[in-house]
N, C-alpha and C positions, 0 to 999 in steps of 0.2 A: 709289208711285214718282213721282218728280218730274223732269221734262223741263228741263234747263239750258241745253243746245244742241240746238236743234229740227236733229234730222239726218233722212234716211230712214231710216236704221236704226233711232233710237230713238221716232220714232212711230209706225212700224211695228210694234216690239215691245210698245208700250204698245196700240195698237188691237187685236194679235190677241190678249192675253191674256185681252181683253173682260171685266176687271173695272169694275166701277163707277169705283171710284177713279183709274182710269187713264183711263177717259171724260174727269173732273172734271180731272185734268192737260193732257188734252190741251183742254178749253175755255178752262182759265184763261190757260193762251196767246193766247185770242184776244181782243182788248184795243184799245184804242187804236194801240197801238205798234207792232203785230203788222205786220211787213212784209207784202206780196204772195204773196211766196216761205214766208212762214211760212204764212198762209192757206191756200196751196196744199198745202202739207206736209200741214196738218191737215185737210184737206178729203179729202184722197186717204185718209189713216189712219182718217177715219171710214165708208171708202166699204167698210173690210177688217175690221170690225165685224163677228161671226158670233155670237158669244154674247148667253144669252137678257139676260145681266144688262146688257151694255154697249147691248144696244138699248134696255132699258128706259130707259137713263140719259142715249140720248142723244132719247131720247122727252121724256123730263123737260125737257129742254133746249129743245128745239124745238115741241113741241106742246102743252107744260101751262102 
């Protein structure tokens, strides 16, 4: 799934489905360009993160 306009709703939906691929959506957002408010967005959506696969991925991300 792919994020087009970072809403609450839609990073909401993509963090609790907690697939891998929706981790990788919701990182590739974070970027240069990546407003405050979008940071924010995505910071929140990874905090709602419950599945084994999305932790792993956002493990990948941050600790490997």
């Amino acid at each position: 799934m792919t994020v087009k306009t970072l809403t609450l709703d839609s990073v909401t939906l993509l963090a609790t489905t907690g697939r891998a691929c929706d981790i990788d959506a919701l990182m590739q957002c974070l970027d240069d360009r990546a407003s405050f408010t979008e940071c924010k967005l995505i910071d929140h959506a990874l905090g709602l993160v419950e599945g084994r696969e999305g932790w792993q991925q956002i493990q990948h991300y941050f600790w490997v």
